[in-house]
N, CA, C and O of each residue as an XYZ file, in Angstrom:
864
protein
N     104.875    172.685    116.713
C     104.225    173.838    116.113
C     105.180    175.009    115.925
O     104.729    176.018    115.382
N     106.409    174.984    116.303
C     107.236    175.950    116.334
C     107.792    176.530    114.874
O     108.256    177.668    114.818
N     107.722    175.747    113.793
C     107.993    175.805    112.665
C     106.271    176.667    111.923
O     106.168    176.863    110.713
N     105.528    176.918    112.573
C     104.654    177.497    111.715
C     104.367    178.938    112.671
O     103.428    179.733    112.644
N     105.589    178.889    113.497
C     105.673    180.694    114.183
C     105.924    181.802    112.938
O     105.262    182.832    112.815
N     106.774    181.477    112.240
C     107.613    182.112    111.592
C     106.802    182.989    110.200
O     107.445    183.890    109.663
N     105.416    182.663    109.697
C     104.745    182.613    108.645
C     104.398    184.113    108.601
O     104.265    184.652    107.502
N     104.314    184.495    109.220
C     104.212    186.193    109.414
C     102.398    186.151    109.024
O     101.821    185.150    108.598
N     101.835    187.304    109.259
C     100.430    187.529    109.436
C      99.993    187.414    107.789
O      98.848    186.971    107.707
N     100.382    187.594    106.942
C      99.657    187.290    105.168
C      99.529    186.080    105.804
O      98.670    185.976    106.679
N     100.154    185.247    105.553
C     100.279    183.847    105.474
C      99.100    183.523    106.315
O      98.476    182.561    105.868
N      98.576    184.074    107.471
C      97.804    183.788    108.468
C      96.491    183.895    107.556
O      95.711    182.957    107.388
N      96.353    185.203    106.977
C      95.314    185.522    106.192
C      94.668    184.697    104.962
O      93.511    184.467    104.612
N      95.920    184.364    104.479
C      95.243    183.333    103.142
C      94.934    182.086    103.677
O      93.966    181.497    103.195
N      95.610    181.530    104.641
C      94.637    180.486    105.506
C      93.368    180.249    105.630
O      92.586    179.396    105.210
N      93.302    181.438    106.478
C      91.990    181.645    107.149
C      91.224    181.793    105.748
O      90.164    181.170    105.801
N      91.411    182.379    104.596
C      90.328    182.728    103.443
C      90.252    181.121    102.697
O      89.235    180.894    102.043
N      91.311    180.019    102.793
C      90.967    178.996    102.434
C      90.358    178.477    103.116
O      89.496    177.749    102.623
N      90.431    178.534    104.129
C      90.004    177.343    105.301
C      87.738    177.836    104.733
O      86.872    177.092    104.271
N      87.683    179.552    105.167
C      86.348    179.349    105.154
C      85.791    179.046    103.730
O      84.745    178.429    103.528
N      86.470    179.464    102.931
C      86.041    178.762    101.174
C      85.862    177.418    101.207
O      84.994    177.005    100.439
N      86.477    176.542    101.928
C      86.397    175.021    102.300
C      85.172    174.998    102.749
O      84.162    174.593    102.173
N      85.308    175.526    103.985
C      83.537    175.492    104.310
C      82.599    175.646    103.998
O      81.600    175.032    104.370
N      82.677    176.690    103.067
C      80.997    176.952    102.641
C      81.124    176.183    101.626
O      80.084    175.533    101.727
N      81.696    175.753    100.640
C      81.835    174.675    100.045
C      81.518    173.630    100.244
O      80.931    173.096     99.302
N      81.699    172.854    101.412
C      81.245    171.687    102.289
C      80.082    171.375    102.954
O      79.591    170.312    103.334
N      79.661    172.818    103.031
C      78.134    173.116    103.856
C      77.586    173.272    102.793
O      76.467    172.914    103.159
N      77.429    173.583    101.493
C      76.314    173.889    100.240
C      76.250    172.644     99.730
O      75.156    172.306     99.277
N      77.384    171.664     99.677
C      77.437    170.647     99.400
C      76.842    169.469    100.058
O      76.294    168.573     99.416
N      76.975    169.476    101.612
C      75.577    168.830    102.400
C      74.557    169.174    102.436
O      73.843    168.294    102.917
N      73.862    170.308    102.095
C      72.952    170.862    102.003
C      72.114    169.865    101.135
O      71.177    169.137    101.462
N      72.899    170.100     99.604
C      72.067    170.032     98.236
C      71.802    168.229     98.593
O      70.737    167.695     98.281
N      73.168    167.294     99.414
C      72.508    166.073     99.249
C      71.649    165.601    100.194
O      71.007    164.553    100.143
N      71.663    166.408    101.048
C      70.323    166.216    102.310
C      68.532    166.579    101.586
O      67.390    166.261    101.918
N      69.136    167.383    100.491
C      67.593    168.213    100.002
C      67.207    166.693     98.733
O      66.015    166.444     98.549
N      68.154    165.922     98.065
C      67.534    165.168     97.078
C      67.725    163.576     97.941
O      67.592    162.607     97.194
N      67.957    163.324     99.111
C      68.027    162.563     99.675
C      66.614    162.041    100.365
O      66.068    160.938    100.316
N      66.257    163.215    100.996
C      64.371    163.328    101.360
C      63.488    163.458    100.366
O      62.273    163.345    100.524
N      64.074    163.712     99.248
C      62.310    164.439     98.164
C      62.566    165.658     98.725
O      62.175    166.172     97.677
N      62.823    166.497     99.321
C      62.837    167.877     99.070
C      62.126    168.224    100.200
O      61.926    169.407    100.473
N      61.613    167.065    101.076
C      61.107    167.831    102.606
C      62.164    167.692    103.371
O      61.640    167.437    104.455
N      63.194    167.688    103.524
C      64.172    167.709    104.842
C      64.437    166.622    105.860
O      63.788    165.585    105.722
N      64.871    166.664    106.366
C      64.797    165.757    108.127
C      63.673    165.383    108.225
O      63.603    164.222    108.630
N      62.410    166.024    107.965
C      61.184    165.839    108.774
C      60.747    164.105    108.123
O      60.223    163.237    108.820
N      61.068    163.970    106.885
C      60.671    162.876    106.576
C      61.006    161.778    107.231
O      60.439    160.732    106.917
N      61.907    161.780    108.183
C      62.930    160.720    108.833
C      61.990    159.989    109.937
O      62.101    158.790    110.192
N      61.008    160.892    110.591
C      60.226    161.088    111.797
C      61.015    161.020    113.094
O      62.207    161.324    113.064
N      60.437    160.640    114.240
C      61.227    161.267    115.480
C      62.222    160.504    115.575
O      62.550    159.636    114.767
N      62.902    160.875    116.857
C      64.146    160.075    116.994
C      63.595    159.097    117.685
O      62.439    159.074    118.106
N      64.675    158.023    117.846
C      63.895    156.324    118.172
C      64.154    157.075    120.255
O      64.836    157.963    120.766
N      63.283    156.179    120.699
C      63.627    156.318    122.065
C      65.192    155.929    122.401
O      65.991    156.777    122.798
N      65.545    154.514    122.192
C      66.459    153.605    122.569
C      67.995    154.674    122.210
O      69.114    154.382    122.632
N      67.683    155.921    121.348
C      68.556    156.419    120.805
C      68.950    157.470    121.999
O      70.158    157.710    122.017
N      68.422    157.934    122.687
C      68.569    159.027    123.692
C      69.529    158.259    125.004
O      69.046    157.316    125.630
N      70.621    158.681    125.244
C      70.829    157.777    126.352
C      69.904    157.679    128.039
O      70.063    158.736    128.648
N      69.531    157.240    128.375
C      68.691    157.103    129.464
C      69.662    157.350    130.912
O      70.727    156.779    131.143
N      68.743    158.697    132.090
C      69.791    158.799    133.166
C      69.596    157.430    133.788
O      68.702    156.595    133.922
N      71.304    157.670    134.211
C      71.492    156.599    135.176
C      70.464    156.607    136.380
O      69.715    157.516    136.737
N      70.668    155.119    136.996
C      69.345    155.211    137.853
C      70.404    155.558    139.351
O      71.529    155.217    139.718
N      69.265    156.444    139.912
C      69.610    157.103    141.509
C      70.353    155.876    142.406
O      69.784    154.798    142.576
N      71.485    156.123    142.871
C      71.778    154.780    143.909
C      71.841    155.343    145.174
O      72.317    156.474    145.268
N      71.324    154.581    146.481
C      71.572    154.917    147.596
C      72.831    155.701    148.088
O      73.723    155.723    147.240
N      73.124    156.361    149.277
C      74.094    157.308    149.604
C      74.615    155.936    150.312
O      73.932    155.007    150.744
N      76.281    156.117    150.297
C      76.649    155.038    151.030
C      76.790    155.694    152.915
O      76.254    156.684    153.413
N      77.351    155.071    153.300
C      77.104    155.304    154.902
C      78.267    156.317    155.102
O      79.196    156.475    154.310
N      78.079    156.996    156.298
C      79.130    157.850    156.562
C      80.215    156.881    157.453
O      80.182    155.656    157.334
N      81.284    157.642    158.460
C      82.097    156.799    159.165
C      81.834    157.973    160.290
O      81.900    159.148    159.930
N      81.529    157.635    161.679
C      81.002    158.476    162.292
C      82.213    159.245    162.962
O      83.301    158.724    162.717
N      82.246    160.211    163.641
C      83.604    160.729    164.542
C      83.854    159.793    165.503
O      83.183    158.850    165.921
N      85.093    160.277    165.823
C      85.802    158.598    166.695
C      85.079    158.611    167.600
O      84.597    159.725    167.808
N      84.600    157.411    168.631
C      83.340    157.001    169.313
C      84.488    156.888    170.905
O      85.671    156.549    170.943
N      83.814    157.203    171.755
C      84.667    156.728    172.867
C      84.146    155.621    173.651
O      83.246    155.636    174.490
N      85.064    154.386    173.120
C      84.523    153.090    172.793
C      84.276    152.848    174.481
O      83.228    152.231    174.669
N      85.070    153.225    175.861
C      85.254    152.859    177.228
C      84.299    153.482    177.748
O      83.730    152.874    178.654
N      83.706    155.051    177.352
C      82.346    155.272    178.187
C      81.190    154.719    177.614
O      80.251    154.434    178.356
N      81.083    154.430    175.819
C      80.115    153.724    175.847
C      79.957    152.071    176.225
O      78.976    151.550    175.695
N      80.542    151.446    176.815
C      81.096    150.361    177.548
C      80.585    150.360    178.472
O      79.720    149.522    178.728
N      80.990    151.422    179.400
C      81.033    151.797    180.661
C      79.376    152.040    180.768
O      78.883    151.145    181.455
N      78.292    153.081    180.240
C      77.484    153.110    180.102
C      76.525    152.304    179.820
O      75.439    152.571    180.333
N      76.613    151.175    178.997
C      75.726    150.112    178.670
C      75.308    149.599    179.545
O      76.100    148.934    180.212
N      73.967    149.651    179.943
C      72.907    148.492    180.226
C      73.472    147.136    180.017
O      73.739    146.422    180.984
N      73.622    146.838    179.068
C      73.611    145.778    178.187
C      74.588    145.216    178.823
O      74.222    144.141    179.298
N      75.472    145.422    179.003
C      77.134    145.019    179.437
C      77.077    144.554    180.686
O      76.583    145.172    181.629
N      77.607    143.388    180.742
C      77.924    142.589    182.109
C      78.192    143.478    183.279
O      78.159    144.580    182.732
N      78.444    143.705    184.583
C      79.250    144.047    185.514
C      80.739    143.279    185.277
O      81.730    143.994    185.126
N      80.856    141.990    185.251
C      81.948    141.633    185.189
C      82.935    141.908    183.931
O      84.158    141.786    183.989
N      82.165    142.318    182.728
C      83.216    143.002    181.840
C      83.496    144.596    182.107
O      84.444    145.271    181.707
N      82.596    144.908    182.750
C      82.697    146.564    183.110
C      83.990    146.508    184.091
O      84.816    147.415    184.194
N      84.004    145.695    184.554
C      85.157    145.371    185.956
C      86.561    145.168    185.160
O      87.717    145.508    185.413
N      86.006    144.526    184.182
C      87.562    143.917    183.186
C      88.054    145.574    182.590
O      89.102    145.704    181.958
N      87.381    146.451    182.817
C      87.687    147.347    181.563
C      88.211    148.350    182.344
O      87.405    148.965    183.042
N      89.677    148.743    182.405
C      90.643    149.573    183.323
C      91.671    149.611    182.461
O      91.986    148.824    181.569
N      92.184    150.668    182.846
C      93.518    151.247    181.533
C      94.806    149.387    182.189
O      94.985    148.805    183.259
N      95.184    149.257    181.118
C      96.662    148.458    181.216
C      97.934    149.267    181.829
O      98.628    149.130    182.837
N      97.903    150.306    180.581
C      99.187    151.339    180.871
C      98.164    152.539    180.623
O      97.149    152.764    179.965
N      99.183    153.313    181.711
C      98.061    154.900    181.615
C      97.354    155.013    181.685
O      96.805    154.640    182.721
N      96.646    155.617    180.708
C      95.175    155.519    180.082
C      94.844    154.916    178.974
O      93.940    155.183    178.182
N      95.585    154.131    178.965
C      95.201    152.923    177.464
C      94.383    151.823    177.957
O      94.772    151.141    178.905
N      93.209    151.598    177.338
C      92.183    150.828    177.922
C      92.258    149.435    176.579
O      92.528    149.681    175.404
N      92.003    148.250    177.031
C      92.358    147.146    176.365
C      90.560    147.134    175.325
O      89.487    146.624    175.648
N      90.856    147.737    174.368
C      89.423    147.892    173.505
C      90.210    147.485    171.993
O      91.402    147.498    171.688
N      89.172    147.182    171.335
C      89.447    147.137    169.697
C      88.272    147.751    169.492
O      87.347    147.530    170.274
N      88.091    148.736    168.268
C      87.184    149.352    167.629
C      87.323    149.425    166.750
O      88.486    149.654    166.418
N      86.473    149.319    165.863
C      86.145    149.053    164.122
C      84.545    149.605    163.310
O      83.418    149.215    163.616
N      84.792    150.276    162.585
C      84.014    151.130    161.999
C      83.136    150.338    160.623
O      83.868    150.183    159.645
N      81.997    149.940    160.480
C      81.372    149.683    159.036
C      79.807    149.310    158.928
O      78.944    149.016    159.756
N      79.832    149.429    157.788
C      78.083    149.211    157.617
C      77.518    147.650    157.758
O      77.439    146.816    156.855
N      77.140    147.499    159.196
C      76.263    146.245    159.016
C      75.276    146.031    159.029
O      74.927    144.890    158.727
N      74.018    147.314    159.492
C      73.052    147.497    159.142
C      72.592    147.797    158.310
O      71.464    147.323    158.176
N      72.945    148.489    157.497
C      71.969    149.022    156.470
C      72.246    150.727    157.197
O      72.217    151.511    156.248
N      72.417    151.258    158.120
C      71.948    152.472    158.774
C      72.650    153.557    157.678
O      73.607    153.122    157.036
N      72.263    154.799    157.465
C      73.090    155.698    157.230
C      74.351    156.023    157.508
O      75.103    156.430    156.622
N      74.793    155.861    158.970
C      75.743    156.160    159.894
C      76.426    154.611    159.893
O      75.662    153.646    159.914
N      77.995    154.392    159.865
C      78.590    153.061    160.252
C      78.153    152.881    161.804
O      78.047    153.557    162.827
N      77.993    151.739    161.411
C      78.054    150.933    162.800
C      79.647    150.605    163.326
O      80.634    150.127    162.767
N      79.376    151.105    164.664
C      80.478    150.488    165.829
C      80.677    149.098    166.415
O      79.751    148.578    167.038
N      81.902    148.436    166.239
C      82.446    147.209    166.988
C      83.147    147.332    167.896
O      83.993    148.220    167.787
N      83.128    146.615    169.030
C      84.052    147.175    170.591
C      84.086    145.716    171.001
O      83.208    144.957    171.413
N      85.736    145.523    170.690
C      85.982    144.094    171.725
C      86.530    144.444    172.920
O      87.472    145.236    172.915
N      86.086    143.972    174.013
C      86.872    144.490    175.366
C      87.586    143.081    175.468
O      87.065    141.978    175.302
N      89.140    143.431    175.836
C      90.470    142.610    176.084
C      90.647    142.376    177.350
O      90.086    143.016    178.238
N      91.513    141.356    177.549
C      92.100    141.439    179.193
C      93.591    142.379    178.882
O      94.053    142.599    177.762
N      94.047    142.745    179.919
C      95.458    143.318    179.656
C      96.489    142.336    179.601
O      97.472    142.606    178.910
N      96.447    141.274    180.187
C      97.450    140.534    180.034
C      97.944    139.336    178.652
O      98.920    139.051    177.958
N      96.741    139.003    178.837
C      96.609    137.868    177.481
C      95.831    138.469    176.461
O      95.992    137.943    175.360
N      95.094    139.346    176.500
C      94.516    139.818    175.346
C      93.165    139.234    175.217
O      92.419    139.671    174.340
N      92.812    138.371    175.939
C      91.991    137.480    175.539
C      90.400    138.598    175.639
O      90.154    139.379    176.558
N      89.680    138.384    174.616
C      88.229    138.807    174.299
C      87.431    138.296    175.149
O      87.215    137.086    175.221
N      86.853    139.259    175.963
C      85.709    138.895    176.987
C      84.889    139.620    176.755
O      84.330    140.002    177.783
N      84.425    140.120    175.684
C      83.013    140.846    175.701
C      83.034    141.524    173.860
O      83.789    142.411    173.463
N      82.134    140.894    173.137
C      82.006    141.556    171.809
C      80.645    142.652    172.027
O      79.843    142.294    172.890
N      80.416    143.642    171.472
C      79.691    144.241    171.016
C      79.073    145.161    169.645
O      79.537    146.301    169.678
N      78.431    145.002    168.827
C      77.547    146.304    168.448
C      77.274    146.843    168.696
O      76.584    146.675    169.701
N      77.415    148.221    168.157
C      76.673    149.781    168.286
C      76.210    150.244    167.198
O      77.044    150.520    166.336
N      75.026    150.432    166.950
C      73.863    151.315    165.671
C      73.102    152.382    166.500
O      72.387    152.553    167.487
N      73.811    153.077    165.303
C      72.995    154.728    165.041
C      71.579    154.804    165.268
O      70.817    154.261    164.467
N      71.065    155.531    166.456
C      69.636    155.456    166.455
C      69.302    157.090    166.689
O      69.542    157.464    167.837
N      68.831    158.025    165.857
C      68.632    159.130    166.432
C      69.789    159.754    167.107
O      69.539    160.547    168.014
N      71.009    159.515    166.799
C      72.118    160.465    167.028
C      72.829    159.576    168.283
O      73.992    159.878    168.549
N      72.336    158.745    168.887
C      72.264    157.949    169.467
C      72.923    156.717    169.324
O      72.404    156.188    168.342
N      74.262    155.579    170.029
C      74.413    154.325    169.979
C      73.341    153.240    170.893
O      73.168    153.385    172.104
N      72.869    152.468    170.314
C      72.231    151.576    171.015
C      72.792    150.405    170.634
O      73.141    150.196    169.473
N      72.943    149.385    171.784
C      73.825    147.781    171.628
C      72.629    147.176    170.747
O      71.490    147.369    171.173
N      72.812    146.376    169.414
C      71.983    145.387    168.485
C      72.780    144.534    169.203
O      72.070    143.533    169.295
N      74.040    144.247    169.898
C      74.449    142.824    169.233
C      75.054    142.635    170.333
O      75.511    143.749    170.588
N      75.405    141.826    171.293
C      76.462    141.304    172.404
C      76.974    139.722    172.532
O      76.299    138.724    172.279
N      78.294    139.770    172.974
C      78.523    138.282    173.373
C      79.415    138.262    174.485
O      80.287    139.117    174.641
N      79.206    137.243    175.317
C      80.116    137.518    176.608
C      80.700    136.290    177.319
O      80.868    136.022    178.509
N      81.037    135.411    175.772
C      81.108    134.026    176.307
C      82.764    134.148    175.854
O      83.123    134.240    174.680
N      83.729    134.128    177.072
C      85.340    134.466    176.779
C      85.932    132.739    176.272
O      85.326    131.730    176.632
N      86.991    132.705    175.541
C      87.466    134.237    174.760
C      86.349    134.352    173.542
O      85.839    133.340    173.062
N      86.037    135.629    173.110
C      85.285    135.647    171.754
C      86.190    137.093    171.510
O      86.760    137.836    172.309
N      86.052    137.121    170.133
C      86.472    138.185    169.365
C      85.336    138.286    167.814
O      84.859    137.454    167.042
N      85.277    139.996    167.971
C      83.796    139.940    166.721
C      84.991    141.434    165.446
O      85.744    142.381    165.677
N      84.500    140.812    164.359
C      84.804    141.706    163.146
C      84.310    141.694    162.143
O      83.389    140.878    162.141
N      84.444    142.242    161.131
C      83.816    142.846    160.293
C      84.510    142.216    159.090
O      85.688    142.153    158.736
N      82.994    141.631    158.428
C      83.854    141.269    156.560
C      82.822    140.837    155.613
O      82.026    139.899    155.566
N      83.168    142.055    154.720
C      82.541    142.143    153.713
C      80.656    142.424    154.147
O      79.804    141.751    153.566
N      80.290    143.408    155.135
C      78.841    143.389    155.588
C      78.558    142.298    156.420
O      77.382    142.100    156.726
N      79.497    141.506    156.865
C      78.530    140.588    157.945
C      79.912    140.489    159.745
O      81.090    140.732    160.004
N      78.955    140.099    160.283
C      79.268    140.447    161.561
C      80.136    138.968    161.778
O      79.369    138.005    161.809
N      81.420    138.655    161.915
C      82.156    137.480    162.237
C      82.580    137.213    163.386
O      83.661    137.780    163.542
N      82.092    136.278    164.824
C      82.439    136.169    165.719
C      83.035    134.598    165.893
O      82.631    133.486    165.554
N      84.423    135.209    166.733
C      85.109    133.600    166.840
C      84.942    133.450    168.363
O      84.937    134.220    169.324
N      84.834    132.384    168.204
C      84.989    131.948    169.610
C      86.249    130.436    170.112
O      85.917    129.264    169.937
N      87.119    130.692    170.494
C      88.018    129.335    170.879
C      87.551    128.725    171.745
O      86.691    129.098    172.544
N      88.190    127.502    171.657
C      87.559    126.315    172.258
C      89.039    125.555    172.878
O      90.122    125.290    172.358
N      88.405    125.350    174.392
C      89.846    124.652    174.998
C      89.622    123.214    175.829
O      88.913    123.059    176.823
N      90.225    122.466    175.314
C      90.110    121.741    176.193
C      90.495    121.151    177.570
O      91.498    121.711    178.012
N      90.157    120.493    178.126
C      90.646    120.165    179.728
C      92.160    120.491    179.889
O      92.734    119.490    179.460
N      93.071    121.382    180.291
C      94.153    121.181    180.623
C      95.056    122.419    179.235
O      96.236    122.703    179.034
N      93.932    122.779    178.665
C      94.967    123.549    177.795
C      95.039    124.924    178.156
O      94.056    125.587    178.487
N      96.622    125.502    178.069
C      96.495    126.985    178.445
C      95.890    127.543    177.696
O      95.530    127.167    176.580
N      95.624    128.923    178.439
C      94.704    130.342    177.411
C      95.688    130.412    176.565
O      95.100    130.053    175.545
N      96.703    130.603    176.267
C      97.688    130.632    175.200
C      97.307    129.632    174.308
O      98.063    129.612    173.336
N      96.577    128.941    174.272
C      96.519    127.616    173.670
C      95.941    126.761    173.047
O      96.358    125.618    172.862
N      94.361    127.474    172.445
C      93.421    126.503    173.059
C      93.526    125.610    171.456
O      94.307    125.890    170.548
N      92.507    124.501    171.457
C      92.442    123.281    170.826
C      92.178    123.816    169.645
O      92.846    123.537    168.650
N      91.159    124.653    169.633
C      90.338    124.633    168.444
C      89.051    126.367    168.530
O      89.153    127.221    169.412
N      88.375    126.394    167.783
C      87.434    127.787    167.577
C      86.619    127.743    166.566
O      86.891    127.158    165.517
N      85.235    128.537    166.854
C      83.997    128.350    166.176
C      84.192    130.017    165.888
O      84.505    131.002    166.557
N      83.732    129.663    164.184
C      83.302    131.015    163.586
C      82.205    131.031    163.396
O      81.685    129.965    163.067
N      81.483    132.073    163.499
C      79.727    132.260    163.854
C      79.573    133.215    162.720
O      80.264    134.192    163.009
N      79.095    133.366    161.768
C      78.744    134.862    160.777
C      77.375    134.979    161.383
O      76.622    134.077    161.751
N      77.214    136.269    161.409
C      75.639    136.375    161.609
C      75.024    137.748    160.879
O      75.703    138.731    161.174
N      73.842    138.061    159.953
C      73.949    138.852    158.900
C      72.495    139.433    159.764
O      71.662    138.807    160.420
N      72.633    141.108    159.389
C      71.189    141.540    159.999
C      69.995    141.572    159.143
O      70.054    141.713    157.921
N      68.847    141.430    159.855
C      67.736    141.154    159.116
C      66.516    141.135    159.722
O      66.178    140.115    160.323
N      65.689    142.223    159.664
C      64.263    142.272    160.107
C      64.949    142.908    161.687
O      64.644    142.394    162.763
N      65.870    144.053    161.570
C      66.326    144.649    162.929
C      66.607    144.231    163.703
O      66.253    144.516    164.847
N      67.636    143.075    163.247
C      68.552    142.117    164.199
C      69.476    141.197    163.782
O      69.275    140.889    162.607
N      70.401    140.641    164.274
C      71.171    139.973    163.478
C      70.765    138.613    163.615
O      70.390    138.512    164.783
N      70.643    137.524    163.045
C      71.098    136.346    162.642
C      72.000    135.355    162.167
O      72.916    135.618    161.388
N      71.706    133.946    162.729
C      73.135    133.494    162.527
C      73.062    132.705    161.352
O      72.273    131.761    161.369
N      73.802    132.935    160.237
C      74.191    132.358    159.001
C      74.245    131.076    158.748
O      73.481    130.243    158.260
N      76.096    131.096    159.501
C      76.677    130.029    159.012
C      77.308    129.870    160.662
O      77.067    130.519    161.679
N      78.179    128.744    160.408
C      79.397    129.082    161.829
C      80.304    126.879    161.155
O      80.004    125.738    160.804
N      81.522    127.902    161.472
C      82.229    126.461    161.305
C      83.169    126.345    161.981
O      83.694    127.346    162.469
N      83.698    124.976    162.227
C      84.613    124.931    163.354
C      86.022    124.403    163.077
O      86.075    123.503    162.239
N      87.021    124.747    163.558
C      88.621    124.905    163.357
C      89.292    124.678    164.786
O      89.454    125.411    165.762
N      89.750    122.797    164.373
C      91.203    122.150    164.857
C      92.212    122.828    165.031
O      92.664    122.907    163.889
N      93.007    123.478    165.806
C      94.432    123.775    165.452
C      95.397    122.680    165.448
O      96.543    122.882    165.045
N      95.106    121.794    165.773
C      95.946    120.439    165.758
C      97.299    120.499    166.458
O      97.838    121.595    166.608
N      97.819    119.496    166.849
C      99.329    119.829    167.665
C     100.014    120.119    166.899
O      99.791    119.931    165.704
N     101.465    120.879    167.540
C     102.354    121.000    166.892
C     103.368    119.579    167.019
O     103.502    118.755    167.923
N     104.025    119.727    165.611
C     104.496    118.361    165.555
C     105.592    118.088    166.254
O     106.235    119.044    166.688
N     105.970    116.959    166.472
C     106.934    116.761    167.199
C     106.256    116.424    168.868
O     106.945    115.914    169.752
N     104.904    116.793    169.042
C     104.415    116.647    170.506
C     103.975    115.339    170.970
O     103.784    114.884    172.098
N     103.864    114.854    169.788
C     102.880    113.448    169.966
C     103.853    112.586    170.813
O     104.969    112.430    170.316
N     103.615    112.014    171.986
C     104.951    110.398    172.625
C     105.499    109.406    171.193
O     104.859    108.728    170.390
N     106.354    109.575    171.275
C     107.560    108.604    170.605
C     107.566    107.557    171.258
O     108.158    107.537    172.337
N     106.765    106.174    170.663
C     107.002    104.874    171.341
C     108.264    104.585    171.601
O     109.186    105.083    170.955
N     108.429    103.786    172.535
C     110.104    103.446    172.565
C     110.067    102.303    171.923
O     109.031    101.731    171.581
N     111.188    101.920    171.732
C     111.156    100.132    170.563
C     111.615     99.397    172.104
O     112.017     99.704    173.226
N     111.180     98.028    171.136
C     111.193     97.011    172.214
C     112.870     96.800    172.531
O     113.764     97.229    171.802
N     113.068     96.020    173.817
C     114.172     95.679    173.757
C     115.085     96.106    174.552
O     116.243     95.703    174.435
């Protein structure tokens, strides 16, 4: 646009006097073919506008859930009814005050407020000895959901509640085990239920199997 600085203010003026001569020109000219286009009544002959023509508001969608302030996953632990003595016993800082918890935030109810997940760990192996749920009740956590069959570990995917559980057999270390059951369980009618659940071989590692010796 720098090339049309230079035009000095006439130049501005005869513009502007073409530009609106264009217009009313253009406007007398839609005028006259709008007036022999109807017969001489206007728009009105057209009748209303079609419905389908108006765009329609979008429809209202639910508020999604909030993510609540960080939860202090060891007193509500500590506090539960619900909760074993013997996982309450498991649950002591490792180092410091670092307490062996996993916590995870999302909507598996339906609630306004995310729901809370709390795996309690051992310190040494890690191993999952206690899954839980927590839902928003009146400002309030209350346990929907527990498991306390070790090792289990519970998470979150895609809205449904995923608990594994490993499976060991006679002689295998906790480091180790054979195999593990995945449990989905989806809530429904103010509780969860179990879906699906399938089960997973880890199979040996190779090279473990005895090497016959050859004859001879």
């Amino acid at each position: 646009m720098r090339g049309l600085t230079g035009a000095g203010p006439a130049r501005a003026r005869s513009t502007a006097r073409a530009a609106t001569t264009a217009t009313a020109v253009l406007a007398a000219a839609a005028l006259f073919s709008a007036g022999c286009g109807t017969g001489g009544t206007g728009a009105r002959d057209e009748g209303p506008a079609r419905a389908d023509s108006v765009a329609s508001p979008a429809a209202p969608t639910a508020p999604p859930s909030r993510s609540p302030d960080r939860v202090d996953a060891v007193r509500l632990i500590k506090a539960d009814p619900e909760v074993s003595p013997e996982v309450k016993r498991e649950l002591e800082p490792c180092v410091a005050d670092e307490y062996p918890v996993d916590v995870s935030y999302g909507n598996l109810t339906g609630g306004s407020v995310d729901d809370v997940v709390v795996n309690v760990l051992t310190c040494g192996d890690a191993v999952g000895v206690g899954s839980y749920v927590y839902r928003d009740r009146g400002g309030a956590y209350v346990n929907v959901f527990a498991a306390e069959e070790p090792p289990v570990y519970a998470e979150i995917d895609r809205g449904d509640l995923v608990v594994t559980k490993q499976v060991y057999d006679r002689g295998d270390p906790v480091s180790s085990p054979s195999g593990e059951n995945v449990i989905t369980y989806r809530w429904a009618a103010g509780r969860f239920s179990e879906e699906y659940r399938t089960h997973n071989d880890y199979g040996r590692v190779a090279g473990s199997e005895p090497t016959p010796m050859a004859d001879g």
